[in-house]
PDB file of N, CA, C and O in Angstrom, chain B, residues numbered from 101:
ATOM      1  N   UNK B 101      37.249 -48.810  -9.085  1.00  0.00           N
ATOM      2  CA  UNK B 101      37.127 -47.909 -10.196  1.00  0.00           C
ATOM      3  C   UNK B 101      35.666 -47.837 -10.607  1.00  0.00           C
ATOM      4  O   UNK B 101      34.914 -48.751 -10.944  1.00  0.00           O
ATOM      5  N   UNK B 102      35.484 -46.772 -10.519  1.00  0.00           N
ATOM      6  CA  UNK B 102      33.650 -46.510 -11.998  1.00  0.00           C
ATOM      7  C   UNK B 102      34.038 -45.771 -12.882  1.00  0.00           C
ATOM      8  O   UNK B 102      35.012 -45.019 -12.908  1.00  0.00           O
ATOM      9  N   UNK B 103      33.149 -46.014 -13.742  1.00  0.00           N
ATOM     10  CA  UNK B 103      32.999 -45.327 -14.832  1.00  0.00           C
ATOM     11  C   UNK B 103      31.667 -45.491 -15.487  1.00  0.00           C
ATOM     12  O   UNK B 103      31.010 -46.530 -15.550  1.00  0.00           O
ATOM     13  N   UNK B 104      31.326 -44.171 -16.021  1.00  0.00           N
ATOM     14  CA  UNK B 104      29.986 -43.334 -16.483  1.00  0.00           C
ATOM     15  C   UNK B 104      30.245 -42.575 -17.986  1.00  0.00           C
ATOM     16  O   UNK B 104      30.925 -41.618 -18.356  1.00  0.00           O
ATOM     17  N   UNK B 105      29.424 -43.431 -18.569  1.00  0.00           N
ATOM     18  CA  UNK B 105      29.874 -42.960 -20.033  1.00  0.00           C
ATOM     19  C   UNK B 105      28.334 -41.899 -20.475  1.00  0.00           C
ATOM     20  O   UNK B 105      27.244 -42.466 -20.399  1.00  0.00           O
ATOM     21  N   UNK B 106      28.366 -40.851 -20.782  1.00  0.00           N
ATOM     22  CA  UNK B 106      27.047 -40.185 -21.158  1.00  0.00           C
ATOM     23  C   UNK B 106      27.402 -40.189 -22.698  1.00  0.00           C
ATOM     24  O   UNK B 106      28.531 -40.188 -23.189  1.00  0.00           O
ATOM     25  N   UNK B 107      25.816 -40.195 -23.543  1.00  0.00           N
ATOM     26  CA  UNK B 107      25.837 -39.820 -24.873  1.00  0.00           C
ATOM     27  C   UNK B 107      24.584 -39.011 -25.172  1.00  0.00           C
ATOM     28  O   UNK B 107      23.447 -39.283 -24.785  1.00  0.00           O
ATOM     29  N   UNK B 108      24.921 -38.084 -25.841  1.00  0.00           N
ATOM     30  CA  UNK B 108      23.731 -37.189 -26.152  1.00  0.00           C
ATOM     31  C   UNK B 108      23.795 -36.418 -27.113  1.00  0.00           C
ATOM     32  O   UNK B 108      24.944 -36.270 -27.531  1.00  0.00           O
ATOM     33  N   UNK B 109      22.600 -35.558 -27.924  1.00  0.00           N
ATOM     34  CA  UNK B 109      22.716 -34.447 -28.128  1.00  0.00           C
ATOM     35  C   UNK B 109      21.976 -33.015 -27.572  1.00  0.00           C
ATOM     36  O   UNK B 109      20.921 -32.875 -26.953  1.00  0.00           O
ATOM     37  N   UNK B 110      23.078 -31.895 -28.102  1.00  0.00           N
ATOM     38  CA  UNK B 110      22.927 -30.280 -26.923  1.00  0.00           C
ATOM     39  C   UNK B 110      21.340 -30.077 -27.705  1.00  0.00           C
ATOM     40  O   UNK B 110      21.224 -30.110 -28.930  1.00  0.00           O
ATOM     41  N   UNK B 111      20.448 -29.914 -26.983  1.00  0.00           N
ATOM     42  CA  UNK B 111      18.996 -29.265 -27.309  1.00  0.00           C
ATOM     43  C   UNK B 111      18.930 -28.327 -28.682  1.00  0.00           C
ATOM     44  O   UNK B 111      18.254 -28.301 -29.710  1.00  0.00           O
ATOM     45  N   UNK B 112      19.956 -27.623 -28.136  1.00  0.00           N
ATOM     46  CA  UNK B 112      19.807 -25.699 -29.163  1.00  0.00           C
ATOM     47  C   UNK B 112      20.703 -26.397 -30.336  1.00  0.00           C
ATOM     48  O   UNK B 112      20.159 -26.361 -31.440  1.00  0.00           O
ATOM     49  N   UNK B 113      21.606 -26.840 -30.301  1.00  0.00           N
ATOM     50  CA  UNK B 113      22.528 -26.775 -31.505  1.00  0.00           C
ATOM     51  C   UNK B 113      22.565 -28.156 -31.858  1.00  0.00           C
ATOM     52  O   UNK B 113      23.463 -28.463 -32.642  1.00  0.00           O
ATOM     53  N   UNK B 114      21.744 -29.132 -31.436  1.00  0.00           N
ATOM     54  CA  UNK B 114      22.050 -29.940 -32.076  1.00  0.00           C
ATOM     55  C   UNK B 114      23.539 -30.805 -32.186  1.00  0.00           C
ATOM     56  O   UNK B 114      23.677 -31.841 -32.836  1.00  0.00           O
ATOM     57  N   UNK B 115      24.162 -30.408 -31.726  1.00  0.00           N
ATOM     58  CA  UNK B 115      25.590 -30.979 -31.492  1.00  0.00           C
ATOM     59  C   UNK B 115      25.960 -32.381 -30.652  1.00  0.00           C
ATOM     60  O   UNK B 115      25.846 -32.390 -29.426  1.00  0.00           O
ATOM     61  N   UNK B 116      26.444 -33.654 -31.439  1.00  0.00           N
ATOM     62  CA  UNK B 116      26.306 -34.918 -30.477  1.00  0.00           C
ATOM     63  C   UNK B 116      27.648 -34.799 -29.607  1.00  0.00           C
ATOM     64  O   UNK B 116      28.783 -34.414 -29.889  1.00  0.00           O
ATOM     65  N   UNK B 117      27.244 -35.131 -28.807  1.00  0.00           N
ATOM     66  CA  UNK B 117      28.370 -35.476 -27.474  1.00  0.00           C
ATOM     67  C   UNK B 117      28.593 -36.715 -27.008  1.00  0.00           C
ATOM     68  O   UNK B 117      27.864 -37.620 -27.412  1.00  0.00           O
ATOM     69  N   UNK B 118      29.764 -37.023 -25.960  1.00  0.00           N
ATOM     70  CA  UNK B 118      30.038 -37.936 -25.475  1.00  0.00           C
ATOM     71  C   UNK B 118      31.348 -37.678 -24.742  1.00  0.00           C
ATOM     72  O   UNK B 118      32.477 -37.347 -25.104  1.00  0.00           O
ATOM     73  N   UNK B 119      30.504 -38.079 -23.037  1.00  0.00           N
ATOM     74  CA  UNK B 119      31.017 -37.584 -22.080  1.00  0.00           C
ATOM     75  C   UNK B 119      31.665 -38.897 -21.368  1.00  0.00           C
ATOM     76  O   UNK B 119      30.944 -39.893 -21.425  1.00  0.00           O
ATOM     77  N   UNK B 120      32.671 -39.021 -20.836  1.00  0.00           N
ATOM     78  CA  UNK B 120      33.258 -40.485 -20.083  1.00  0.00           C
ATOM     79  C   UNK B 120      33.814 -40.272 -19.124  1.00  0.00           C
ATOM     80  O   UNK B 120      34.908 -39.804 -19.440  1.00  0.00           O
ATOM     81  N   UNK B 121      33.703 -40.346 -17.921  1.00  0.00           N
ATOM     82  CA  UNK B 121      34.289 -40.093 -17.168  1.00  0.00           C
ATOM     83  C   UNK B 121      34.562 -41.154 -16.149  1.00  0.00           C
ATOM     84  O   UNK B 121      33.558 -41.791 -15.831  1.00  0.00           O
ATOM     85  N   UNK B 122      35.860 -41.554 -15.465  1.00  0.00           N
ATOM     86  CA  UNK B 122      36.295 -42.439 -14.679  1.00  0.00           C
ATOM     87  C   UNK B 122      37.206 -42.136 -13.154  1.00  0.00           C
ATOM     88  O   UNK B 122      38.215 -41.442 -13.028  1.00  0.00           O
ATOM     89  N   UNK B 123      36.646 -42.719 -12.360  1.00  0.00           N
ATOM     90  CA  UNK B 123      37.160 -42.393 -10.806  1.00  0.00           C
ATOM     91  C   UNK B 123      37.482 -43.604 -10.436  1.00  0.00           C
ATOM     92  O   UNK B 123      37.249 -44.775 -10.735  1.00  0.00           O
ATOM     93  N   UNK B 124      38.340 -42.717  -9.386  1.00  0.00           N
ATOM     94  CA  UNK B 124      39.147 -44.473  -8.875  1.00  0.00           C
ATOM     95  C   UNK B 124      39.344 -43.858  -7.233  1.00  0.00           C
ATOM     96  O   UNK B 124      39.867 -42.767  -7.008  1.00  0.00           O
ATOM     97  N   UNK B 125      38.824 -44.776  -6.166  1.00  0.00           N
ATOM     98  CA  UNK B 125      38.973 -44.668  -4.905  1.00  0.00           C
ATOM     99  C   UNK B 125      40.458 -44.817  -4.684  1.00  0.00           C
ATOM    100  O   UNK B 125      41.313 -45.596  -5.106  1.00  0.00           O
ATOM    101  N   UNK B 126      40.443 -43.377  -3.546  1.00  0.00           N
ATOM    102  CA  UNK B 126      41.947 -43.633  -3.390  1.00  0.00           C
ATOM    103  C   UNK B 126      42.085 -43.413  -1.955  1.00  0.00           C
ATOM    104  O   UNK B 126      43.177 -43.764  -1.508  1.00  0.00           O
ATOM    105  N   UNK B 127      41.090 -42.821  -0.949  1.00  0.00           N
ATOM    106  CA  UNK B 127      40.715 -42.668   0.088  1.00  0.00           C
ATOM    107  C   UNK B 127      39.645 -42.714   0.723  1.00  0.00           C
ATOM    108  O   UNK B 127      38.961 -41.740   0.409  1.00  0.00           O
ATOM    109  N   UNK B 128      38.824 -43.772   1.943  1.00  0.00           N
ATOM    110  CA  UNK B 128      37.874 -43.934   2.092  1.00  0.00           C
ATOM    111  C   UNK B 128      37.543 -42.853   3.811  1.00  0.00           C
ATOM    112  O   UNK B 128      38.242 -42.244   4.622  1.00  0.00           O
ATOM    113  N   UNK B 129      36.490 -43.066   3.669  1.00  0.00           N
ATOM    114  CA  UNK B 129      35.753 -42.037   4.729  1.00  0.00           C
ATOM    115  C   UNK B 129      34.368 -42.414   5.464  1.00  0.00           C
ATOM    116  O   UNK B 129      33.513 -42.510   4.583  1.00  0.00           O
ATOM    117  N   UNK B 130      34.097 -42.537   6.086  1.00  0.00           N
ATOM    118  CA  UNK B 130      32.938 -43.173   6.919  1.00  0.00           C
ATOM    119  C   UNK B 130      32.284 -41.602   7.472  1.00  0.00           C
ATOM    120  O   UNK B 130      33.040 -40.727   7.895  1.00  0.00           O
ATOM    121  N   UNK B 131      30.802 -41.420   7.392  1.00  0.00           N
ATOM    122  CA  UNK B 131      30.141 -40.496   8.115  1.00  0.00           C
ATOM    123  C   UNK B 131      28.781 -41.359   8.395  1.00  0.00           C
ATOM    124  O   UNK B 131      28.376 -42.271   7.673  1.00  0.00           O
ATOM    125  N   UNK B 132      28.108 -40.845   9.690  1.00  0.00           N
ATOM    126  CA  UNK B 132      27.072 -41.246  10.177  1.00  0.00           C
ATOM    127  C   UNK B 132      25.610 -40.851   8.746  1.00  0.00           C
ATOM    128  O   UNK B 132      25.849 -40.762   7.542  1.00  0.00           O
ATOM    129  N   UNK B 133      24.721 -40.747   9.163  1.00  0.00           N
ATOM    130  CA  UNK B 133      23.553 -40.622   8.200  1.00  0.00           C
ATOM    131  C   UNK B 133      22.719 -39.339   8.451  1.00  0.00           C
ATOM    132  O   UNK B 133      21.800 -38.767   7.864  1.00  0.00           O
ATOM    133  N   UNK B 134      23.445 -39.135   9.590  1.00  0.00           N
ATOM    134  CA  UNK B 134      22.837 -37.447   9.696  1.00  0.00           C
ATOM    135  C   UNK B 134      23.812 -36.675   9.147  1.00  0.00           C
ATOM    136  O   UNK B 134      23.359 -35.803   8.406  1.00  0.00           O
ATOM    137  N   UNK B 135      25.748 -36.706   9.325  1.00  0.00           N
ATOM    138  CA  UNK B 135      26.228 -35.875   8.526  1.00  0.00           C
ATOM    139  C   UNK B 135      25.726 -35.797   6.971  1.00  0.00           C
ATOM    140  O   UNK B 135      25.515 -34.850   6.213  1.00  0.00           O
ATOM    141  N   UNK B 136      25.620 -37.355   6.825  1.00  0.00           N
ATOM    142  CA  UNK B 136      25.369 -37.382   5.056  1.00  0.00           C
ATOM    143  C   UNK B 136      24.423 -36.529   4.741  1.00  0.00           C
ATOM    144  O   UNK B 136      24.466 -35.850   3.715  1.00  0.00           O
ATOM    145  N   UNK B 137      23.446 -36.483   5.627  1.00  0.00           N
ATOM    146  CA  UNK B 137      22.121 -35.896   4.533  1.00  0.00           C
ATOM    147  C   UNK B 137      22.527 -33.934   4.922  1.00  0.00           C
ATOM    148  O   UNK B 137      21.817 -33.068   4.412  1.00  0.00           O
ATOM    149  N   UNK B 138      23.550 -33.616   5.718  1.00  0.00           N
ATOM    150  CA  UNK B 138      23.876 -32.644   6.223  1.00  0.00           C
ATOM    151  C   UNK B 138      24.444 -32.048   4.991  1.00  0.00           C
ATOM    152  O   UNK B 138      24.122 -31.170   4.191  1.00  0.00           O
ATOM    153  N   UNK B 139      25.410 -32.874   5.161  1.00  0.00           N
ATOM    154  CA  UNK B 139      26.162 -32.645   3.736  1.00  0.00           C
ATOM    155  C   UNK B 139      25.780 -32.216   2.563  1.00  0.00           C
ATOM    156  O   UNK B 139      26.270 -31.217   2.036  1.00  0.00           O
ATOM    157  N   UNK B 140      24.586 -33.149   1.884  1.00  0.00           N
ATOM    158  CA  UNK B 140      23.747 -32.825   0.550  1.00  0.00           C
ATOM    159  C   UNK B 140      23.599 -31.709   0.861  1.00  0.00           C
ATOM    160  O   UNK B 140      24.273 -30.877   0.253  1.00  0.00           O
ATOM    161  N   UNK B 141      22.827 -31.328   1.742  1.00  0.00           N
ATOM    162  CA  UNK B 141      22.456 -29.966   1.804  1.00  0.00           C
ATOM    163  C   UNK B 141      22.994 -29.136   1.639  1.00  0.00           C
ATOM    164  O   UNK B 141      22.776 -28.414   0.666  1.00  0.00           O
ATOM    165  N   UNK B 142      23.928 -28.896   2.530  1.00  0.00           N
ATOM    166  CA  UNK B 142      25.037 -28.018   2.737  1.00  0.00           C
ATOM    167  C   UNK B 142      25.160 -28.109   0.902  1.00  0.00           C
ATOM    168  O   UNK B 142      24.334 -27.377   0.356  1.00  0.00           O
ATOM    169  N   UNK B 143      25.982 -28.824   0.026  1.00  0.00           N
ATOM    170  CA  UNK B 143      26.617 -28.316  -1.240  1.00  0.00           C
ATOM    171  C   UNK B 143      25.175 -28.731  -2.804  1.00  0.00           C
ATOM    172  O   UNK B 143      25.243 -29.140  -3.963  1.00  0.00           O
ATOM    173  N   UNK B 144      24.299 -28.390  -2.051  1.00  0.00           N
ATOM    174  CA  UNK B 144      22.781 -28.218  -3.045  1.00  0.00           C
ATOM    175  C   UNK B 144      23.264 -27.042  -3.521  1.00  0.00           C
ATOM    176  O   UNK B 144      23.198 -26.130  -2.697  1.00  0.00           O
ATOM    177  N   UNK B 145      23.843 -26.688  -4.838  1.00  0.00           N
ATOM    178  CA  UNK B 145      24.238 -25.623  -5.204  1.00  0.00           C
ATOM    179  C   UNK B 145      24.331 -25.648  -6.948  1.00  0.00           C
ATOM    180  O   UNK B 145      25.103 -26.317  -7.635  1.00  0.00           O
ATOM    181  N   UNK B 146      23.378 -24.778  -7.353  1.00  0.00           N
ATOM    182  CA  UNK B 146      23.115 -24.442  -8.860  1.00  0.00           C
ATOM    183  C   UNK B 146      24.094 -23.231  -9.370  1.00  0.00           C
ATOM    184  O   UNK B 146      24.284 -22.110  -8.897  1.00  0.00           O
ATOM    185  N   UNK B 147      24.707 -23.974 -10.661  1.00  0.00           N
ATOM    186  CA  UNK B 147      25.999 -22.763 -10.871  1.00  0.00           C
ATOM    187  C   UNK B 147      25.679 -22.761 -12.289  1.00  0.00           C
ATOM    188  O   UNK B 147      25.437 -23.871 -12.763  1.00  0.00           O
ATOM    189  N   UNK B 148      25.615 -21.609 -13.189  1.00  0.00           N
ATOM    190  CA  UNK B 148      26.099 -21.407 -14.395  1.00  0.00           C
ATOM    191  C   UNK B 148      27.359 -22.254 -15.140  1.00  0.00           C
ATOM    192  O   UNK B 148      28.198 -23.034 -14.690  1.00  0.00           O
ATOM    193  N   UNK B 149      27.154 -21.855 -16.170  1.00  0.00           N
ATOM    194  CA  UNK B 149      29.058 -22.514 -16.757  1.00  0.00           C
ATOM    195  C   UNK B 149      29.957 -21.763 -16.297  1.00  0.00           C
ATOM    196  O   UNK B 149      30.985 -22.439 -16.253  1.00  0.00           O
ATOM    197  N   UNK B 150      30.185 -20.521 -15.848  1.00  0.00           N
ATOM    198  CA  UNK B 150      31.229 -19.311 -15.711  1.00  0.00           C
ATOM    199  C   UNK B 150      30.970 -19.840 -14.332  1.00  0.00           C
ATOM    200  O   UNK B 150      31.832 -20.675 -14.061  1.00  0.00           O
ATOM    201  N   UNK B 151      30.322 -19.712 -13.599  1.00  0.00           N
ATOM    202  CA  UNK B 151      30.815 -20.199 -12.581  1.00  0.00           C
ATOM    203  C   UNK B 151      31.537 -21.287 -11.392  1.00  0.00           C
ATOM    204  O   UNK B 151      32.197 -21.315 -10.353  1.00  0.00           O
ATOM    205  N   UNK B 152      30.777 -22.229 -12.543  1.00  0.00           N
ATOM    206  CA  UNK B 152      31.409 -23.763 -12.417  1.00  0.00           C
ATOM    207  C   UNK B 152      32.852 -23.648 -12.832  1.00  0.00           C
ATOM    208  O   UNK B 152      33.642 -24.211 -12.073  1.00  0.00           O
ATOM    209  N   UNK B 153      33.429 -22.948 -14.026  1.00  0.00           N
ATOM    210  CA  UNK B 153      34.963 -22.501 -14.420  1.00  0.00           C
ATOM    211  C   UNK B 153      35.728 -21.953 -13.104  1.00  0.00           C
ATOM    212  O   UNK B 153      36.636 -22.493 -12.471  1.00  0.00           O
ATOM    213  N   UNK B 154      35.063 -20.677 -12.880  1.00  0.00           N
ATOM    214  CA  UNK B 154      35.717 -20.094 -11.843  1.00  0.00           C
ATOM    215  C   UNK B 154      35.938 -20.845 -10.311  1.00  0.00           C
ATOM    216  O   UNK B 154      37.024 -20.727  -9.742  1.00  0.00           O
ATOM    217  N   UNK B 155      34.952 -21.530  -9.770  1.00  0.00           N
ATOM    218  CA  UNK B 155      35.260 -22.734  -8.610  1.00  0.00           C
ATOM    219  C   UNK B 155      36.123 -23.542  -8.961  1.00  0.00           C
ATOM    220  O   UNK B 155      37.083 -23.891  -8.275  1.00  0.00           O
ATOM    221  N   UNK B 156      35.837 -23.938 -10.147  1.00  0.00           N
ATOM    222  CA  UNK B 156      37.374 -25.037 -10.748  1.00  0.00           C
ATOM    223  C   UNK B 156      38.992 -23.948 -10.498  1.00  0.00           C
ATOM    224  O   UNK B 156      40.002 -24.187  -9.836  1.00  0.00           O
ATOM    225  N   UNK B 157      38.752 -23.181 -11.045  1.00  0.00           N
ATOM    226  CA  UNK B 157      40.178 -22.116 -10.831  1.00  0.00           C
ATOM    227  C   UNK B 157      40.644 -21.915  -9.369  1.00  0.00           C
ATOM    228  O   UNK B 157      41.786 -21.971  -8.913  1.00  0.00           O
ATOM    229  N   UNK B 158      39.201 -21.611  -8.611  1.00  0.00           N
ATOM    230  CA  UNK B 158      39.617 -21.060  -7.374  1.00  0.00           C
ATOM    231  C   UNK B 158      40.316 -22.307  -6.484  1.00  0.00           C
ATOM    232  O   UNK B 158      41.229 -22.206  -5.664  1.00  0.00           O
ATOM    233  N   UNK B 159      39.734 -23.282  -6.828  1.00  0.00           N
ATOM    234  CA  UNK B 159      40.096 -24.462  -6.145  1.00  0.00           C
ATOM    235  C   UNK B 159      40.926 -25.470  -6.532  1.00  0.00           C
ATOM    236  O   UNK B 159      41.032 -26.544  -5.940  1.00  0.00           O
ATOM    237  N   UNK B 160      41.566 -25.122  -7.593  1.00  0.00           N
ATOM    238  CA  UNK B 160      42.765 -25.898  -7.624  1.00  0.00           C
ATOM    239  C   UNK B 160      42.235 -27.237  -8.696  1.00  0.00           C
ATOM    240  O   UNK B 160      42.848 -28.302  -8.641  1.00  0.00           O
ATOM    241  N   UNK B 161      41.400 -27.114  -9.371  1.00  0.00           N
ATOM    242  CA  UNK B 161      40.534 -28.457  -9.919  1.00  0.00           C
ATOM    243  C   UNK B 161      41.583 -28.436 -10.983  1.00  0.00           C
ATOM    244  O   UNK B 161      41.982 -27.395 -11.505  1.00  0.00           O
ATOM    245  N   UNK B 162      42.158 -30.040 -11.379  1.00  0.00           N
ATOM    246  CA  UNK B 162      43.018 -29.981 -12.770  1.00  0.00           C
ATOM    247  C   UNK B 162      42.204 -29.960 -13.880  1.00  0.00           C
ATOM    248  O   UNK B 162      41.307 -30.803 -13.917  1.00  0.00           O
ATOM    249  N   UNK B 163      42.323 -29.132 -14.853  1.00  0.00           N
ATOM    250  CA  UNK B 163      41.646 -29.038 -16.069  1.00  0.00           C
ATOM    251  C   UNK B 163      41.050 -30.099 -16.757  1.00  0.00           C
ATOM    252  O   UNK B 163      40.868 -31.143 -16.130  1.00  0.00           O
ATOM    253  N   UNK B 164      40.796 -30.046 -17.635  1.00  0.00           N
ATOM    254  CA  UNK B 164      39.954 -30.773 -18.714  1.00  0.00           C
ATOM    255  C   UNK B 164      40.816 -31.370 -19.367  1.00  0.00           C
ATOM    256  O   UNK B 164      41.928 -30.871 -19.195  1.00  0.00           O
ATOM    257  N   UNK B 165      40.797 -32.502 -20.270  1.00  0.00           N
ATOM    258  CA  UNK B 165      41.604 -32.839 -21.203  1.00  0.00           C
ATOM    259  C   UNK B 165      40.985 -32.117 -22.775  1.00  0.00           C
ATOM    260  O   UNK B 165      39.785 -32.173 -23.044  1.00  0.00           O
ATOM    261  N   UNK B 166      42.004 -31.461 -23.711  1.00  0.00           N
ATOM    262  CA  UNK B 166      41.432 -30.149 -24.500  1.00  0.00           C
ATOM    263  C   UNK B 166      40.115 -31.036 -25.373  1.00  0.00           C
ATOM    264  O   UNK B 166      38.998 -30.542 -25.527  1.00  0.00           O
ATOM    265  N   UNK B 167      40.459 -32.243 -25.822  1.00  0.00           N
ATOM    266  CA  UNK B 167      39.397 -32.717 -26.199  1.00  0.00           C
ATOM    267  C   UNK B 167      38.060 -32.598 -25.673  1.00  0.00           C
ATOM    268  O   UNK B 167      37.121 -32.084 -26.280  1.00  0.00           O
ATOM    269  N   UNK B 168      38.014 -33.100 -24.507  1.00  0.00           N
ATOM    270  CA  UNK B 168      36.613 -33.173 -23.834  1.00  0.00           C
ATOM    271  C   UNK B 168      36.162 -31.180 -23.618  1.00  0.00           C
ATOM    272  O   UNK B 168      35.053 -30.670 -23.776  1.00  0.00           O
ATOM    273  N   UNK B 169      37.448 -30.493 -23.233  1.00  0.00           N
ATOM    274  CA  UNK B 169      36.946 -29.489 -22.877  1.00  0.00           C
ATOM    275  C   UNK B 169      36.467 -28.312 -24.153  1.00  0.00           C
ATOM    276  O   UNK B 169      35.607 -27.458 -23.935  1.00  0.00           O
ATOM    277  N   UNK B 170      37.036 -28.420 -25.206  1.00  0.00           N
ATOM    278  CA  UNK B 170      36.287 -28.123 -26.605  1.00  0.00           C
ATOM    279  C   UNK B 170      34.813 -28.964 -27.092  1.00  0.00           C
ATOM    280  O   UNK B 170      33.969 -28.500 -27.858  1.00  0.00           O
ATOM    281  N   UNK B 171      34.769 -30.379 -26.389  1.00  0.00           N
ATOM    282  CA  UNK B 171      33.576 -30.561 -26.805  1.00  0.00           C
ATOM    283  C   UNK B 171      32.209 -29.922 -25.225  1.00  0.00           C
ATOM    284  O   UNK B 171      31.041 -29.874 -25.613  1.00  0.00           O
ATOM    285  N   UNK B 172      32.343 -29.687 -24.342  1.00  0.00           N
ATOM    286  CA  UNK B 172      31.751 -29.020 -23.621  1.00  0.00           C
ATOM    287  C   UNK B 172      31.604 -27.823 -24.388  1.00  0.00           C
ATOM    288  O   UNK B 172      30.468 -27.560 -24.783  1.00  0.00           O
ATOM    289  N   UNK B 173      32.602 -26.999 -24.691  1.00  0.00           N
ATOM    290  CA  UNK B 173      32.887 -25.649 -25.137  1.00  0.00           C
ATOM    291  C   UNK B 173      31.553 -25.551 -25.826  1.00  0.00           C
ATOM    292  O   UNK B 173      30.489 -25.031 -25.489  1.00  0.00           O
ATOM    293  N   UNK B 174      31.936 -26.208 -26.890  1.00  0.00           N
ATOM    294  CA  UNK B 174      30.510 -26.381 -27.952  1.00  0.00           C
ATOM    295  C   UNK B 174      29.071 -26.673 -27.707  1.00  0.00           C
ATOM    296  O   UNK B 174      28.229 -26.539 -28.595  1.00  0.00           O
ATOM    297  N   UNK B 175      28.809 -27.047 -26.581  1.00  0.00           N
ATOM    298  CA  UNK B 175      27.226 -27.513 -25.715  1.00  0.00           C
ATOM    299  C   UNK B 175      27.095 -26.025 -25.648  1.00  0.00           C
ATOM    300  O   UNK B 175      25.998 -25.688 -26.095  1.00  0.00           O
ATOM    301  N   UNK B 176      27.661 -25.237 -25.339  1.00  0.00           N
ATOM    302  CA  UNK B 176      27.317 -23.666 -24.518  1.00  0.00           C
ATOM    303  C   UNK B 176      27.236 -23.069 -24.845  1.00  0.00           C
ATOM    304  O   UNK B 176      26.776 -22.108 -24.229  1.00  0.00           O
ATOM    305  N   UNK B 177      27.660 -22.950 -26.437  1.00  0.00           N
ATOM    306  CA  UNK B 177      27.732 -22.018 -27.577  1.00  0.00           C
ATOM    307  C   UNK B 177      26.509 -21.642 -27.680  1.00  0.00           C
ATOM    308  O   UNK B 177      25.625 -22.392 -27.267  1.00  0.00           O
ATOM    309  N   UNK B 178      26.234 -20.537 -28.189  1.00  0.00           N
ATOM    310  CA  UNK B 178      24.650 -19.780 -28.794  1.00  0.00           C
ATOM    311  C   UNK B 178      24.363 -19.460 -29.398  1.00  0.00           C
ATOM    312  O   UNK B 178      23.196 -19.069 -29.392  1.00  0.00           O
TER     313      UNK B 178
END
């Protein structure tokens, strides 16, 4: 298991946050050191918020819990 706790506040609004998030290995995978750095590459990819939403949709990602996802909500606000 990890876990990564962020705390901050949003620049523009001033708004404090606190982000936690926890993973747990459930399948392991071995690649050489040339796929790896293949890989980075390959998904080096800068997304907006709308678009980061929409990859989550397209792909099946399970949502947010409403808590955490109202306090994101609020980072983005303008």
């Amino acid at each position: 298991m990890s876990q990564l706790t962020n705390i901050g506040r949003h620049r523009h609004s001033g708004i404090e946050y606190l982000i936690q998030v926890q993973s747990f290995a459930t399948d392991f995978a071995y690649i050489d050191k040339k796929d790896y750095k293949q890989l980075r590459q390959d998904n080096k990819v800068e997304m907006n918020i709308e678009e980061l939403r929409r990859f989550e949709e397209n792909n099946n990602i399970p949502p947010l819990a409403p808590n955490i996802k109202e306090q994101i909500n609020k980072l983005f606000e303008q």
